[in-house]
N, C-alpha and C positions, 0 to 999 in steps of 0.2 A: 652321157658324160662328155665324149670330146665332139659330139654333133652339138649338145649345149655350147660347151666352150665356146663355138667358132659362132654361135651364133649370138653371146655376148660379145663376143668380139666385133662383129660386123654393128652390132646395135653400138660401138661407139660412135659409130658415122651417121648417128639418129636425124642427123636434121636432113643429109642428102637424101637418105632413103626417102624421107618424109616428102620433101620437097617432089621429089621423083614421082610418088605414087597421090601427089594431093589431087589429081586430075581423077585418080580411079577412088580414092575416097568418096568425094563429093558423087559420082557415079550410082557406088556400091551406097551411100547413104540416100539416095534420091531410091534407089532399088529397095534398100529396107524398108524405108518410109512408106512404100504401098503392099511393104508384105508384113504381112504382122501373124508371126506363125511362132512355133514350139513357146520355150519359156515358162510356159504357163501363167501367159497373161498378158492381158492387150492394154497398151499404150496408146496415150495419143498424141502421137507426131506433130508436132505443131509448130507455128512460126515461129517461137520462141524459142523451140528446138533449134531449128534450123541458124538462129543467131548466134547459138551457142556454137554449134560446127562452128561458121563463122569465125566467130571471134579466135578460137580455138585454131584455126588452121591459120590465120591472119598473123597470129602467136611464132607459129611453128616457122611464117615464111620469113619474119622476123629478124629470128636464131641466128647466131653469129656460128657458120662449123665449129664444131665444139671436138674435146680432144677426149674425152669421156662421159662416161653415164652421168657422173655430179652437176652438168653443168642444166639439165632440168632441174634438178635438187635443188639447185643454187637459186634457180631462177624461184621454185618453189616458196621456196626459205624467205627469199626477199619481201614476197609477196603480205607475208605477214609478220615481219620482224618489230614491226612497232608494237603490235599484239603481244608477242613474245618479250619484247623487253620490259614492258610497262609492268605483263604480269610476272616477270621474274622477278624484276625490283619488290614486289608487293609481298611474293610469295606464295601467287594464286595460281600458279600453271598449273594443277591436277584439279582446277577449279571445274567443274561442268560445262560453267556457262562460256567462263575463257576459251575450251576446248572447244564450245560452238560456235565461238566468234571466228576461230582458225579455220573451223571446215567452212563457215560460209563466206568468208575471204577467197578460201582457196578455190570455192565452190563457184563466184562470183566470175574467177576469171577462166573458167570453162570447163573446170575439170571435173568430173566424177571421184566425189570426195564422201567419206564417212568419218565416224569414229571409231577405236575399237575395241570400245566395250556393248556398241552398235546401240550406245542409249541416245541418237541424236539421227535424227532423221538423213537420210543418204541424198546429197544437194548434186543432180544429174543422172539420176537412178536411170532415165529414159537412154540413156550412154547405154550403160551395163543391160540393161533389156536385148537394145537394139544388137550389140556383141554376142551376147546370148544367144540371139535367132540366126548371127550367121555361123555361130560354129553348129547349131541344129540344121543349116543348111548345107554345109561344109563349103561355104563362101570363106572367103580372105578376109582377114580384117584383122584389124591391131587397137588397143583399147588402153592406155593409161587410168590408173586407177589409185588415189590415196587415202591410206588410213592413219589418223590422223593417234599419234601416241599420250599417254599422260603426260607430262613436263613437255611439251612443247616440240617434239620430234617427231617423224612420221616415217611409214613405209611406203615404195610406190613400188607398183605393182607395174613393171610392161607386160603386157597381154598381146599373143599374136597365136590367130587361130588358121588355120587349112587343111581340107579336105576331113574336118570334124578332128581333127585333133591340137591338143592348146598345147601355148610355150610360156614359160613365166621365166619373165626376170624380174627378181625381188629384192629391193636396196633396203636396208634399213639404217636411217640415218636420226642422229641425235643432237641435242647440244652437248658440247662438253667443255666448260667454260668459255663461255658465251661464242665458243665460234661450230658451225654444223659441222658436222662429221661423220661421216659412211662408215658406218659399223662393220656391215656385212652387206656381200651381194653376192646373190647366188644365181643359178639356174636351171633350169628344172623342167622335164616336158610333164605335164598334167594325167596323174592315170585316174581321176573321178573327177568329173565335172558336174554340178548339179544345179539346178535352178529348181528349186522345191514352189510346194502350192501356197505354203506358209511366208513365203516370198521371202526363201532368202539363197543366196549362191554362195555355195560349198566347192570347196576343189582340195584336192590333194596331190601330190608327188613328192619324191627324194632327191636328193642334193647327195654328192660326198664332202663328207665331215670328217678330218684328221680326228678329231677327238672321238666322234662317233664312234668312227668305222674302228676304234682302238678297243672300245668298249662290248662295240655288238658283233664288230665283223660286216656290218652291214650300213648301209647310207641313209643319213637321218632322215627322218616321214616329215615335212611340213603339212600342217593344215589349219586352213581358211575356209573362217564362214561369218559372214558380212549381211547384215540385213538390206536388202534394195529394196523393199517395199515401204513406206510411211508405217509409224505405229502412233496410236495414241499416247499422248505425253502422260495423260490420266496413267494410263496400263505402265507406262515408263517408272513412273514417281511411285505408284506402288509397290511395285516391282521393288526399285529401290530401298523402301523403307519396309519390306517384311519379307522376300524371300531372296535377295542378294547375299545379303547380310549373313547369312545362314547357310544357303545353298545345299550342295548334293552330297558334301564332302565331312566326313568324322561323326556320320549324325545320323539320323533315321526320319528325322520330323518329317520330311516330305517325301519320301521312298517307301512308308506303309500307310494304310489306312488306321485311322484312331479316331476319337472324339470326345467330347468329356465327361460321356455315357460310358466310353469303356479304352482307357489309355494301356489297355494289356500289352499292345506291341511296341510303345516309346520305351526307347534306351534315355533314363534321364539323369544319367551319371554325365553321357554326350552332350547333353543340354545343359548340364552344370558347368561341363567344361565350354562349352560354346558362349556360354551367358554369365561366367563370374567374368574375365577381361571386361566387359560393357560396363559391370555394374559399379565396381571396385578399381575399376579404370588401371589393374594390374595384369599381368599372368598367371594363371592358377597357378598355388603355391609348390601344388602337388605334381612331383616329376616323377618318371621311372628313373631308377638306381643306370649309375651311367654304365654299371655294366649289364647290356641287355638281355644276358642270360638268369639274371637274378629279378624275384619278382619285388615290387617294392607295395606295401599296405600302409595305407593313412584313415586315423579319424579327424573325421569333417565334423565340429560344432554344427548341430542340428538346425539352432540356429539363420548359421552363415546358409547350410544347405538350402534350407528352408528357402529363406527368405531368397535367393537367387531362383527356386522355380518360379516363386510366387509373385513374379516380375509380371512373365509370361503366362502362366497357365493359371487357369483356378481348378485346384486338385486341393482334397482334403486332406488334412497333413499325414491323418490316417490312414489312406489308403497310397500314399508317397512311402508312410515307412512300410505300409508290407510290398512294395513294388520295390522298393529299396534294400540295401543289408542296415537294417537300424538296431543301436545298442540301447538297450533304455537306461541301461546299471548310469551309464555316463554321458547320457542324452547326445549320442554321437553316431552318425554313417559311416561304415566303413566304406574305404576310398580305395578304389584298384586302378594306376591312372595305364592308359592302353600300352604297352609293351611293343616287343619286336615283333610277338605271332600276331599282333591285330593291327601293324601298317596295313594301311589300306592305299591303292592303285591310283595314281596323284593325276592323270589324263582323266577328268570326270566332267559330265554334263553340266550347263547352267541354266537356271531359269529363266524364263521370260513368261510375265502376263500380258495377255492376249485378249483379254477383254475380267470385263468386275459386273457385281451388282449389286446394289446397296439393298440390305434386307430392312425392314421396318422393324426389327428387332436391333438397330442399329451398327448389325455385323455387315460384315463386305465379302462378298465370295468371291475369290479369285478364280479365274482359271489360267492353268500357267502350264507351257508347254517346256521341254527338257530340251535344249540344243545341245546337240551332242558332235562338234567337230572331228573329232577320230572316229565316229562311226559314221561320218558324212551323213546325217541326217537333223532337220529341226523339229524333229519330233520324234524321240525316243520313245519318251512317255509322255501323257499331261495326267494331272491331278488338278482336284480342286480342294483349296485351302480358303477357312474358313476364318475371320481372324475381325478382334471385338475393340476398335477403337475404345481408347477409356477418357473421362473427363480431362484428367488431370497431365492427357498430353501421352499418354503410356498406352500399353494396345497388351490383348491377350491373343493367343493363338486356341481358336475355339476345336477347330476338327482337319483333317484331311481325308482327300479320296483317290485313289487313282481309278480314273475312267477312260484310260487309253493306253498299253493295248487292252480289251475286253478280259484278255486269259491273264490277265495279270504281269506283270515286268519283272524282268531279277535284276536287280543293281549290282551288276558281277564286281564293280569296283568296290563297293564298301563291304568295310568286315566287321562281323557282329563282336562285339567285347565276349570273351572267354567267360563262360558260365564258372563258378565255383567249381564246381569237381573238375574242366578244363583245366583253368588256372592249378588247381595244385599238381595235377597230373602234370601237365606240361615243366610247372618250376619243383617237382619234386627233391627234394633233400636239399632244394636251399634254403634258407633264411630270409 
């Protein structure tokens, strides 16, 4: 707490300190450069590297003393504000590509830059490596670090590590009609730091938070986990177009094993509700009663049901209604939409595919591992999803597997929909 403080405090004097210690930089970087230790993964240090220090400290000697943290932000911001406005005016700042023009602007003038939803390759990753090996050494070092936001904002990250242990100061800064602005900025000493095999650095620590600390009594947890190693763009766009979309969260699709041999363990009321918004380009119609202690039941036109599995899966409609509650008197599902006992745990892993292979039956097997930032790990679980491009532009979801861990995974966050005799137990004597 007040050891953080003072050392936000002294980080407003960023540029003397810098200037002061550029002599032991260049030193401790010329020292890194022939050691290439922890990590979990070897680098090659190269000329190119060494221009980027360079340019990067050339930056720093620059700097005008500055009277606070904003005025890297500032410099930041400038850096790419023609990007920024062109695609404001347009209405493309959540655009992908926009977002990658920003990290390799930023990237360009020396920084260790990502995105972060981590789908764009990390432009100085050999930075974040090389920081990595001195806090594995418990050498000194300090490391600037940004992640670049949707709409055109970003976070930066000061990193300062010694004697193996890290300090973060974390600014988050946005537009807010058309001029940047520091949201928040915190600071925080680091109690997990990780550099995984799967190549990517996780870190955790707490901050105190008026709102927080009102709430739990205790100081909010931040956690970061940022990709530094390259991923295939293939594995990226995949990703994107069949397990983002969906993910880990209100749903089962990729949390059990199933196939279209034996769909016994898919929840596909989940999938109804996951897949009418896409189809109908609405909200499902069907809400729980806003008082949450009442249950609320709807029939669904067979239909509409129908035709929304039938997007995705090929299941015989016959064996959808005995997996289902189907009425036949009035060709209609009944509909239980999730209540207060089935909220499910909103801090939940995301996918990432890790590699494909195209099957000559013209399906694609994904393999995709689960990153899991609150439990500082990028690899919870993996499974393989098995998923049947269609002519006409539309794709099935053929099978899944989970093949890591071996004993099988429990998804403590998600919670299964209330079986029939649950549900009326639980909403007894109401209506």
């Amino acid at each position: 707490g007040a050891s953080c403080m003072r050392k936000l405090s002294r980080k407003a004097g960023l540029t003397e300190m810098k200037k002061a210690g550029k002599q032991r930089l260049f030193i401790a970087a010329g020292i890194l450069i022939l050691t290439v230790t922890g990590c979990g993964r070897k680098t090659q240090e190269n000329h190119d590297i060494l221009q980027q220090t360079e340019v990067r400290e050339e930056h720093l000697e620059r700097e005008q003393p500055k009277e606070n943290l904003d005025y890297d932000a500032e410099y930041i911001a400038a850096l790419y504000r023609d990007i920024y406005n062109q695609a404001a005016e347009m209405g493309t700042l959540s655009n992908l590509e926009v977002v990658r023009s920003i990290v390799e602007r930023i990237g360009e003038h020396g920084y260790a830059v990502v995105d972060e939803g981590n789908q764009i390759d990390m432009v100085g990753p050999e930075q974040v490596l090389r920081f990595c090996r001195s806090v594995d050494g418990k050498q000194e070092a300090e490391q600037i670090l940004i992640v670049v936001t949707s709409f055109g904002g970003f976070i930066k990250y000061d990193l300062h590590t010694v004697d193996g242990t890290v300090d973060v100061i974390r600014g988050y800064y946005k537009y807010v009609n058309g001029r940047l602005e520091n949201m928040d900025t915190v600071c925080y000493p680091v109690d997990s730091w990780v550099y995984t095999k799967e190549g990517y650095l996780l870190f955790e620590g707490s901050h105190y938070s008026e709102i927080y600390y009102a709430l739990s009594l205790s100081d909010e947890p931040e956690y970061t986990a940022l990709r530094v190693l390259p991923l295939d763009e293939t594995c990226r766009k995949l990703n994107r177009d069949y397990l983002l979309p969906v993910g880990y969260g209100g749903n089962n699709l990729f949390l059990v094993n199933w196939s279209e041999q034996d769909f016994e363990n898919l929840d596909f009321y989940d999938l109804f509700d996951r897949f009418y918004p896409d189809l109908y380009e609405l909200p499902v119609p069907f809400e729980t009663d806003d008082d949450s202690g009442v249950g609320a039941i709807y029939r669904i036109s067979a239909d509409i049901f129908e035709h929304v599995i039938d997007v995705h899966f090929s299941i015989d409609h016959k064996e959808l209604r005995e997996k289902a509650t189907y009425i036949p008197e009035n060709h209609t599902y009944e509909y239980r939409p999730r209540g207060f006992y089935e909220v499910e745990y909103p801090d939940i892993p995301y996918p990432e595919v890790v590699s494909y292979e195209e099957k000559n039956d013209g399906t694609i097997t994904l393999t995709v591992n689960a990153i899991y930032p609150e439990k500082n790990t990028s690899r919870a679980f993996t499974h393989k999803t098995v998923v049947r491009p269609l002519d006409d532009g539309g794709f099935q979801y053929v099978s899944n597997q989970i093949i890591f861990p071996e004993i099988g995974f429990e998804p403590w966050w998600h919670s299964e929909r209330l079986s029939e005799d649950q549900w009326k137990k639980v909403y007894e004597g109401n209506d």
